[in-house]
C-alpha positions in Angstrom: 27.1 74.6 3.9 24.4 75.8 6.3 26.7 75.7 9.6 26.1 79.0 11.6 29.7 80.9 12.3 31.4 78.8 14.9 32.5 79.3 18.0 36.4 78.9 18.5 37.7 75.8 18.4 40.0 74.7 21.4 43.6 74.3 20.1 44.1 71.0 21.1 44.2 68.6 17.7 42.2 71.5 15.7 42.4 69.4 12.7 40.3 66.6 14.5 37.6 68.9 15.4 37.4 70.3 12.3 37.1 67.2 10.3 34.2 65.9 13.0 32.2 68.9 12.0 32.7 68.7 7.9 32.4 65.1 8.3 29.5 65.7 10.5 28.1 67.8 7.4 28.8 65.3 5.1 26.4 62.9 7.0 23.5 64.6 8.1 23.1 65.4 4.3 24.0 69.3 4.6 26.4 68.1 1.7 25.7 66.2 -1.1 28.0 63.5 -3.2 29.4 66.3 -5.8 28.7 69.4 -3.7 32.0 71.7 -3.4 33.4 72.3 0.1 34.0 76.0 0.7 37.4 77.1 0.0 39.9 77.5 2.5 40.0 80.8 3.2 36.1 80.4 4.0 36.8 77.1 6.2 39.4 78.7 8.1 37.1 81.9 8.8 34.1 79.8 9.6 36.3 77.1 12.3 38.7 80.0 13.3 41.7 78.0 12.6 45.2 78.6 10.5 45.6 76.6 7.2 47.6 73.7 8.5 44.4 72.9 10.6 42.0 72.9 7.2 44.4 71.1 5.4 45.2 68.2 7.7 41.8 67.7 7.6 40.9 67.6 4.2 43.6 65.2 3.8 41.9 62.9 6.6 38.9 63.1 5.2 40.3 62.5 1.5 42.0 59.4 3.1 38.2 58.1 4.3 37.3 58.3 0.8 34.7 61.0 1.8 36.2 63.9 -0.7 38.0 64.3 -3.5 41.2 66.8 -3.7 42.3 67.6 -7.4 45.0 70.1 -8.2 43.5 74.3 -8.8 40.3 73.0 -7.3 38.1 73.1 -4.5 36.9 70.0 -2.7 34.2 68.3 -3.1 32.1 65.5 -1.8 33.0 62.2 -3.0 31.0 59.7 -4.7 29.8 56.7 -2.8 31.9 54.2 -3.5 31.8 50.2 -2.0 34.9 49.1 -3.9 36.7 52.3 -2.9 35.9 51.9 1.2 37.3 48.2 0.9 40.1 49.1 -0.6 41.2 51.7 1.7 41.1 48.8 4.2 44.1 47.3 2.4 46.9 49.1 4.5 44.8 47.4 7.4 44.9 44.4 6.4 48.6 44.6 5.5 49.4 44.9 8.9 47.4 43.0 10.4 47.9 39.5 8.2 51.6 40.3 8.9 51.7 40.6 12.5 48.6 37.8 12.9 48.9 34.3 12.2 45.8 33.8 14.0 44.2 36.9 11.8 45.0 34.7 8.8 43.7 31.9 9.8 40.0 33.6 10.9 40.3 35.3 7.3 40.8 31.7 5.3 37.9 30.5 6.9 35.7 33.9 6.2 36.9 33.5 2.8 35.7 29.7 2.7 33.0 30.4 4.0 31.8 33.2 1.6 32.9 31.4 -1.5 30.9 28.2 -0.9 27.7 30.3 -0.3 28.5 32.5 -3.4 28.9 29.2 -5.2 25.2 28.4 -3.9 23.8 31.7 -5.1 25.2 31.5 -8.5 24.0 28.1 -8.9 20.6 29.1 -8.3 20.5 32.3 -10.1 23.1 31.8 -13.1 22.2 32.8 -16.4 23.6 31.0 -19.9 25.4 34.4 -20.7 26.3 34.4 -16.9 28.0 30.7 -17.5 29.5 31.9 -20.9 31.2 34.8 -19.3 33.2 33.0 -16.6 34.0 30.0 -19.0 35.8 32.5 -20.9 37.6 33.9 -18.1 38.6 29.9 -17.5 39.9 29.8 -21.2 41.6 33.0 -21.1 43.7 31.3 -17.8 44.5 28.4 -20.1 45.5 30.9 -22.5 48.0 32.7 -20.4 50.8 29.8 -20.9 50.5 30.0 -16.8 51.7 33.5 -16.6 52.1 34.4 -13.4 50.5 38.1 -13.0 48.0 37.7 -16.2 46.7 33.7 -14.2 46.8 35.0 -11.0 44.4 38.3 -12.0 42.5 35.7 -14.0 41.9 33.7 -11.1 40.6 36.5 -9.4 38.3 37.5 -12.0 37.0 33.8 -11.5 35.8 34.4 -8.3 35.1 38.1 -8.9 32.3 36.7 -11.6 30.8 34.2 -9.5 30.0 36.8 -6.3 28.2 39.1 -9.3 25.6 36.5 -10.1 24.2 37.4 -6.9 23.7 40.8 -8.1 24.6 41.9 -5.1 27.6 44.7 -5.3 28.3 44.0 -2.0 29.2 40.5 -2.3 30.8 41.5 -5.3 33.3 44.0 -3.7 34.0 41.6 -0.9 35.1 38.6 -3.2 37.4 41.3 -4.4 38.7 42.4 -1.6 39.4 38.8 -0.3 41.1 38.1 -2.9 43.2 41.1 -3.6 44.7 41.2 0.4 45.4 37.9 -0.4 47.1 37.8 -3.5 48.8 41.2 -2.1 49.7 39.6 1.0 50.1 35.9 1.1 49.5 35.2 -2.7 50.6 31.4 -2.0 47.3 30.9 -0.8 45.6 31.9 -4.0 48.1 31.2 -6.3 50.1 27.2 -6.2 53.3 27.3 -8.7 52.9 24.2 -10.7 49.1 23.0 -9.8 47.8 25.7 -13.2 46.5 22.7 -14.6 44.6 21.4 -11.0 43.1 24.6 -10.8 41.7 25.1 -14.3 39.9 21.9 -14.0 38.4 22.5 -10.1 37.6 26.1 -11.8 35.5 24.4 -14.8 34.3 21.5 -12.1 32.8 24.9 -9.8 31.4 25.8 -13.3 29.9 22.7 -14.0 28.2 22.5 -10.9 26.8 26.2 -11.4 25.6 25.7 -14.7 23.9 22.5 -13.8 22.3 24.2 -11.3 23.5 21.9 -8.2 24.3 24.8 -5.7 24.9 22.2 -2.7 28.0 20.1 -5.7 28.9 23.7 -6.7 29.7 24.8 -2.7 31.5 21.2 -2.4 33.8 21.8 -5.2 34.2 25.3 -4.2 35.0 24.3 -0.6 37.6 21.2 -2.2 39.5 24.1 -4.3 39.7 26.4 -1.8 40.7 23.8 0.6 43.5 22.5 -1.5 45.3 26.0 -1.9 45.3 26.4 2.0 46.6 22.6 2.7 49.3 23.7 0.4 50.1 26.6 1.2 50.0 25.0 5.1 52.5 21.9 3.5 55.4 24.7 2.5 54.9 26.8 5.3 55.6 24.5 7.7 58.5 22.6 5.2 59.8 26.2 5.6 59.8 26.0 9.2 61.8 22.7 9.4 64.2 24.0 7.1 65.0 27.3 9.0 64.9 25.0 13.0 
C-alpha cells in the first residue's frame, strides 16, 4: 500500500472515510485481488483512527464482497467475483419484492424478457453435448418423483444451462440470480404445485426448439412457459384476495 501517512481524519463517521480511501486503493489498482491489507495496528497508524474505526470498515468492505476476513489472518483483497456481487444483492431484493408489487411486476417482465433472448442465443449457438447436458437435467426433474426442493433446484439448473450457451458469465449469473430471488421470494412464480408434468414437457418443447436450431420457436415456447407460471401464480393471488375481502 503506497498511500503517504495521512492527514487526520475528521471524527465524523471515521469508518466511512476510511473505507473510501482502502476502497479507493482497491480501485485505482494500488491493491491487487490476493494482496494482504496491512494489519490493524498499521491501518489505524496510517488513518489515525481507534480500532472500532478499522474494523467497521473492514466489515463494509467485506460486505461489498471487496475483501476477505478469515479468522488469525490478515485481510486481503478479494477475488473478482460476478456470481458473488449478485448475490449480495439478494437482501435488496428481499426488500424490495416485498414492499413492491409494482417492483415485481417490472422484474417478471425483465425476467421474460431475458429468457426468451437466452432461448434465441442458445438456439443459434447450442452444441450436441450442450443439448445432452440440459436433457439430463430434464430427466433428472422427472426423476425427482416431483420433489419439491430437489425439482425446484432442477428447474433452475434448466435455465441456468441455457444462459451458459451464450458463453457469456454474465448472462449466466443473471439467469441465476433471477431465478434464485424468485424462488427465495415468491417461489410460486417458478414453481406451480401439481403442473410437474406441464413443465417437464414445455422444458423438453424449449429443448426441442434449441436443438433444432429455431431460435425465434425456442423464444415462443420460452415466452408460453414463463407466461403460464405468472398467469398462475396471478389466478391464486388474486383467488387469495377474494377469499381474505
Amino acid at each position: 500500500m503506497t498511500e503517504k501517512q495521512a492527514e487526520p481524519i475528521a471524527r465524523r463517521k471515521l469508518s466511512h472515510q476510511v473505507e473510501e480511501r482502502l476502497l479507493a486503493q482497491i480501485q485505482d489498482g494500488h491493491m491487487a485481488p490476493g494482496d494482504l491489507l496491512p494489519s490493524e495496528r498499521e491501518l489505524m497508524a496510517l488513518f489515525q483512527v481507534g480500532r472500532p474505526a478499522i474494523r467497521e470498515a473492514m466489515q463494509n468492505l467485506q460486505r461489498m464482497g471487496l475483501i476477505e476476513i478469515r479468522h488469525g489472518e490478515r485481510p486481503r483483497v478479494a477475488e473478482p467475483s460476478l456470481e458473488q456481487a449478485i448475490s449480495q444483492m439478494g437482501e435488496t431484493m428481499h426488500h424490495v419484492l416485498a414492499h413492491s408489487e409494482s417492483s415485481l411486476g417490472h422484474l417478471k417482465e425483465a425476467r421474460l424478457t431475458f429468457e426468451m433472448e437466452m432461448a434465441r442465443i442458445a438456439a443459434r449457438n447450442r452444441t450436441q453435448e450442450q443439448v445432452g447436458q440440459i436433457r439430463s437435467v430434464i430427466e433428472a426433474q422427472r426423476q425427482t418423483q416431483y420433489s419439491a426442493p430437489e425439482f425446484l433446484a432442477l428447474d433452475g439448473q434448466f435455465h441456468l444451462e441455457i444462459a451458459r450457451i451464450s458463453g457469456n458469465p454474465i448472462f449466466a449469473a443473471l439467469s441465476e440470480a433471477l431465478f434464485s430471488w424468485l424462488a427465495k421470494f415468491h417461489a410460486h412464480l417458478v414453481r406451480s404445485p401439481g403442473h410437474e408434468d406441464l413443465t417437464l414437457a414445455e422444458h423438453t418443447a424449449i429443448l426441442d426448439a434449441i436443438e433444432a436450431g429455431d431460435s425465434e420457436r425456442a423464444a415462443r415456447e420460452m415466452s408460453d412457459h414463463l407466461n403460464r407460471a405468472n398467469a398462475l401464480y396471478s389466478g391464486r393471488h388474486n383467488q387469495r384476495a377474494v377469499t381474505q375481502a
